[in-house]
Each structure stands twice: as C-alpha cells, then as structure tokens.
C-alpha positions in Angstrom: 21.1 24.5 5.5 19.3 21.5 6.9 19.7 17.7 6.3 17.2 15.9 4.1 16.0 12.8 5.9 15.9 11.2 2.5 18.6 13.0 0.3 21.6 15.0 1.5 21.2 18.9 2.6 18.1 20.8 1.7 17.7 24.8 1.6 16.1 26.6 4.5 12.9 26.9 2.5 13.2 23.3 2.3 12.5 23.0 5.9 8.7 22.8 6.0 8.3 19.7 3.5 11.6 18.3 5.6 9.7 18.0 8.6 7.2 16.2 7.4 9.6 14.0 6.4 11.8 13.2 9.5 8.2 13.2 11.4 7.5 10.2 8.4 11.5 8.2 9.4 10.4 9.0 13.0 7.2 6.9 12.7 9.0 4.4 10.8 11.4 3.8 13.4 9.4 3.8 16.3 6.7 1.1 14.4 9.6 -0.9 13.1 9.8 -3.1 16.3 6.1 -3.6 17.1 5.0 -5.3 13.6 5.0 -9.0 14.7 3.2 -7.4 18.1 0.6 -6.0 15.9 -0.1 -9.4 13.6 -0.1 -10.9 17.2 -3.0 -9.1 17.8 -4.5 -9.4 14.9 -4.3 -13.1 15.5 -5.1 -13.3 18.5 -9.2 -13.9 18.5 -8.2 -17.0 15.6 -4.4 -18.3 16.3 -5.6 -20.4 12.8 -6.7 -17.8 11.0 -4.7 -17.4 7.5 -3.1 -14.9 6.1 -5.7 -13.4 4.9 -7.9 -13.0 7.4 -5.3 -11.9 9.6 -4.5 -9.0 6.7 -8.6 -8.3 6.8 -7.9 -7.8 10.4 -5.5 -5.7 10.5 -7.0 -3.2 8.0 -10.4 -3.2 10.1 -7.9 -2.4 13.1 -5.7 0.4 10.9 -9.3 2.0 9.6 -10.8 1.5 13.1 -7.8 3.1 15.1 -6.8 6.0 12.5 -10.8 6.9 12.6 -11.1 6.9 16.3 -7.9 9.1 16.9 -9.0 11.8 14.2 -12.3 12.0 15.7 -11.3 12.3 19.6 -8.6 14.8 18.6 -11.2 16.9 16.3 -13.3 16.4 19.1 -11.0 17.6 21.9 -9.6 20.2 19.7 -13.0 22.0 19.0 -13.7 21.5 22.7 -15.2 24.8 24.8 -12.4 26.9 26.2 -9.7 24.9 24.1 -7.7 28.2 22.5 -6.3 28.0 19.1 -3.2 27.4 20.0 -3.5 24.1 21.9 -6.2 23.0 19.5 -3.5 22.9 16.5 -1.0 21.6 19.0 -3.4 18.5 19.4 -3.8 18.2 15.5 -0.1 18.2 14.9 0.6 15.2 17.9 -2.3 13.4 16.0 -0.1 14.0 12.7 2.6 11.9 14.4 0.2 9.6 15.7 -1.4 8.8 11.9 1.9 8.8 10.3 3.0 5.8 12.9 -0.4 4.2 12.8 -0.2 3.6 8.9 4.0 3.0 9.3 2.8 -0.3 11.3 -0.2 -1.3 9.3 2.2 -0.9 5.9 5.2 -3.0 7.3 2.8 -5.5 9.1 1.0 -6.4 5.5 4.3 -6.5 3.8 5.6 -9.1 7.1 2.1 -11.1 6.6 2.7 -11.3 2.7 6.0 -12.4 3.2 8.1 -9.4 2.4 10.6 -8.8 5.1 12.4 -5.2 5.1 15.3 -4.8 6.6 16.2 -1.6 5.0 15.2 1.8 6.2 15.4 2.7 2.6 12.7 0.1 2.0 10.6 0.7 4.7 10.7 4.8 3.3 9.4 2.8 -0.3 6.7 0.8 1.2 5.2 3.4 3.6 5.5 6.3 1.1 4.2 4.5 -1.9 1.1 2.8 0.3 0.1 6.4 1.4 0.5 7.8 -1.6 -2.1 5.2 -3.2 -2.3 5.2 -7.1 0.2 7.9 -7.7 2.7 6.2 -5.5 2.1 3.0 -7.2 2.9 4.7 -11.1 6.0 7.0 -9.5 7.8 3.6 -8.5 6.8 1.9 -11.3 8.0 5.1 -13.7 11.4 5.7 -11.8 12.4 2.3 -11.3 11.2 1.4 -15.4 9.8 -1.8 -14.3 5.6 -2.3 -14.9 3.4 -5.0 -13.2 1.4 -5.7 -10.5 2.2 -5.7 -7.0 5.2 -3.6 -6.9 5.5 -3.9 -2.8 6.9 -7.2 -4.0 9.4 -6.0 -6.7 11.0 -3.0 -4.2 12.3 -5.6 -2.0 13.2 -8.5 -4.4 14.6 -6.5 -7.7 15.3 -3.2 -7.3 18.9 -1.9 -6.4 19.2 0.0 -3.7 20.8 3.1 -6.0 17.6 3.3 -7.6 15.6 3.2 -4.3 16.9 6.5 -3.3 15.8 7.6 -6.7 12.3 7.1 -6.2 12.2 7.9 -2.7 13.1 11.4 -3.8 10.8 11.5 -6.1 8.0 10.4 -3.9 9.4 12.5 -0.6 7.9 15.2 -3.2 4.8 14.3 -3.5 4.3 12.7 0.6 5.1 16.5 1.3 2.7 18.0 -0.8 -0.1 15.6 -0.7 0.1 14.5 3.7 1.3 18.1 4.1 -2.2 19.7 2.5 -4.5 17.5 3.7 -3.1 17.7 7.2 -2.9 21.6 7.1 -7.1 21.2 5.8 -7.7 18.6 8.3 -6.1 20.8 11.2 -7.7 23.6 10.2 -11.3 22.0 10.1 -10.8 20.9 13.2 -10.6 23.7 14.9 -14.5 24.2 14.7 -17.2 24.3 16.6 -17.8 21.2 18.8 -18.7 17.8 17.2 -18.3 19.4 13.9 -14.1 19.0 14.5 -15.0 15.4 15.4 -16.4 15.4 12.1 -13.9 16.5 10.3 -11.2 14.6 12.0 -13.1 11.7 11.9 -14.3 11.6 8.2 -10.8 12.8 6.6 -8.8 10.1 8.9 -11.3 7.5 7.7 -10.7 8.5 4.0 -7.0 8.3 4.2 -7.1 5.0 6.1 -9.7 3.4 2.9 -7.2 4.6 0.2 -4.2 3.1 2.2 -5.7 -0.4 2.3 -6.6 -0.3 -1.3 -3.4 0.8 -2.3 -1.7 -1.9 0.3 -4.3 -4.4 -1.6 -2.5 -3.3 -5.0 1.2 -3.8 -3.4 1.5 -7.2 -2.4 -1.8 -8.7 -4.4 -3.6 -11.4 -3.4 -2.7 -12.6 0.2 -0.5 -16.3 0.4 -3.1 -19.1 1.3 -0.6 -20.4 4.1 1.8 -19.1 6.7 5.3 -18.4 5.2 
C-alpha cells in the first residue's frame, strides 16, 4: 500500500496516477513561496501597472516560459547521440518543471485577484481545477452543488473544507488521466528526430499553457481595477 497525497492509502496499482500526484503537491510547495517574487516581476517594467495588466503579464510570461522549456527539452531530447533513456529522463524533469511553472502562474493570478490561499487543500483546488480547464471548472461546480461564475472565488470564500477534499478526489482523477496522457504523448513525441522533438515539445507545451489562461480567465473573472 502507498499513501495518496490527496486521500488516505491507495493500492499498489494506484501507484502510477499517485505519482503524478505527489509530483503535482511537490510543485505546489516549492512555487508556494515565490508568488509575490513572480508578480514582482511581472511588475517590474510598470511599478503602476494595474492589476490587469500585471495578470496579462504574467500569462505572456507563463505561455512564454512553459513554451520555451518544452521546446529546449524536445530539442535536447531528440539531440544526436542522446539514447532513449536519458531522452525520457529529460522529458520527465521537464514534467516537474511544467507542473511548478503552472503551480506559480495559478496562485499568482488568484494573489493578484485578491484570493489569498493559505490552505494546501486550496492550492490542490485552484491548481487542479486551472489545468484541468472546462472540465475542472463543471467537476467543482458539480461536487460542491454550487453554479456561477468564477468559482476560483467561491473555493476560497464558501466552500468547507470537508467538501474540498471531496472534489479534490474527484479531480485527482481526472489530473491523472488527463496530465498523465498527454505527458506520456508528449514524451514520447519527443523522442524524434532533431527539431521535430522541439516541435512537439514546443507546440503541446504551448497548447497546455493557452487552455490554462483561459480557464484561469474563467476562475477569478474580470481582473479588480485597483490594487487590493
């Protein structure tokens, strides 16, 4: 038996779809710490800017640097003389590296709007349900019975912390299948011939960063006009 990072012991055949998920509270934890360093930054060409041009910022930053790190790995990966071996070893750091990337853009935007999370149980919510796009949006709304707009908002404010685990479950379930099989496509595409891994890496990383920001957009609405 193994420990679920999000609900009590899991079977051994459990174990793949667990990693993903203590790979997903490691990222979380790590990116925790660094959100106000990363609006920082993202204010740091405009120390006026508002909130949300600082939020437009930091999705041309999250897009920008999930892009760059799926095409050098691709890149690297489908290298001459690079074996199999290491070339999936380089896709599964970059896993890591994606899931902390879109940990700190998903807290930063909830910070920006706002939203302060204290709760790892939270965090889990918001990151989750922001990757997850559209279906993460209706598997909150649906476990937690409550409809609306802008549910990043309702997760902190409203919803007890019982029910949290709930959907957190529930959306553990579909993180594993849906991150899992994309990254197991996007590894595996890599590990082409040179510039076509680039690609790959490049394009799917790109595509996953696009449908976070729109779902990130559909979490906390439109952004305040001034500085909370």
């Amino acid at each position: 038996m193994a420990t679920d990072a999000l609900d009590g012991p899991v079977t051994e055949e459990a174990v793949p779809g667990q990693r993903v998920l203590a790979l997903l509270d490691k990222a979380i934890a790590i990116q925790s710490p660094l959100v106000a360093k990363n609006i920082a930054r993202a204010r740091h060409r405009n120390p006026e800017a508002t909130p949300e041009q600082v939020i437009r910022n930091l999705e041309r930053m999250y897009v920008s640097a999930l892009t760059g790190t799926g095409a050098a790995v691709g890149g690297a990966a489908a290298a001459p003389g690079v074996g199999t071996g290491v070339a999936l070893a380089l896709s599964a750091g970059e896993a890591l590296s994606s899931l902390e990337l879109s940990a700190l853009f998903a807290l930063s935007i909830a910070e920006v709007h706002g939203v302060r999370i204290d709760e790892i149980e939270r965090r889990r919510t918001i990151v989750m349900g922001i990757m997850l796009g559209g279906s993460g949006s209706a598997t909150i709304s649906r476990v937690a019975e409550r409809t609306g707009q802008h549910w990043g908002r309702q997760v902190v404010a409203k919803v007890p912390s019982e029910t949290l685990k709930q959907i957190n479950k529930v959306l553990g379930k579909h993180f594993v299948t849906k991150y899992g099989t994309k990254q197991g496509i996007i590894v595996l595409g890599r590990v082409a011939p040179f510039g076509i891994g680039a690609l790959i890496g490049g394009g799917a990383n790109a595509a996953l960063a696009t449908l976070a920001v729109r779902a990130g957009r559909r979490a906390f609405g439109p952004p305040p006009p001034t500085w909370p």
